[in-house]
C-alpha positions, 0 to 999 in steps of 0.5 A, spaced: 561 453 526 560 458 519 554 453 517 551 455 524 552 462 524 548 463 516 543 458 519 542 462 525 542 469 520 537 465 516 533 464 521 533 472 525 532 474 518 526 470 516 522 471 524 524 479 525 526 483 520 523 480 513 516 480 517 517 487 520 519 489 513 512 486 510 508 489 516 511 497 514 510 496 507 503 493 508 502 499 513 504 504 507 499 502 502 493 502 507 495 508 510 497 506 517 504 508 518 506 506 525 501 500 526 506 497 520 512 498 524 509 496 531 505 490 529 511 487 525 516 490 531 512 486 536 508 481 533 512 478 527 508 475 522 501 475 526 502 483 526 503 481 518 496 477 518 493 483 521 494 488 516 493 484 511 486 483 513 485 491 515 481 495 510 485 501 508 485 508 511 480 513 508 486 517 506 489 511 503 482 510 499 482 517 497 489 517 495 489 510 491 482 513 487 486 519 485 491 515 483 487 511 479 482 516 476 476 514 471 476 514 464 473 520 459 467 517 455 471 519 449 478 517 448 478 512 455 484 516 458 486 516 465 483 522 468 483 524 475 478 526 480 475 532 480 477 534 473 472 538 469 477 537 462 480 532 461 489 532 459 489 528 453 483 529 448 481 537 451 474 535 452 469 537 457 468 531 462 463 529 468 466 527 474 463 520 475 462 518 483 
């Protein structure tokens, strides 16, 4: 009887929580927060697969550029958009587009 409750717990987990789980986190990343929670609710792994093939939001584009930022042309550190000076080496830097 135990070995068939962990089996049955084993299999709940991997049909609904696990894919619901990834659905929100995926969801997070491209910038669809509720579409995460339903697709992985109602849909399970096909809601993941759905996800995986949507291209992110404009707000979750925009928020990765600014976390990525481009290099200054003179010391090759990270700077954020828009950023006029650069925070490491004090230099003058040109926004690239």
């Amino acid at each position: 009887m135990v070995g068939l409750s962990v089996f049955v717990l084993l299999i709940i987990v991997f049909l609904e929580i696990l894919p619901l789980w990834v659905s929100v986190h995926l969801g997070h990343q491209k910038g669809y927060n509720l579409a995460g929670w339903l697709l992985g609710l109602f849909l399970g792994w096909i809601g993941v697969i759905i996800l995986a093939i949507l291209k992110p939001s404009a707000d979750a584009e925009r928020r990765q550029l600014l976390q990525q930022g481009f290099p200054c042309p003179h010391c090759l550190e990270p700077v954020r958009q828009g950023a006029s000076v650069c925070p490491h080496c004090q230099r003058d830097v040109v926004a690239s587009s």
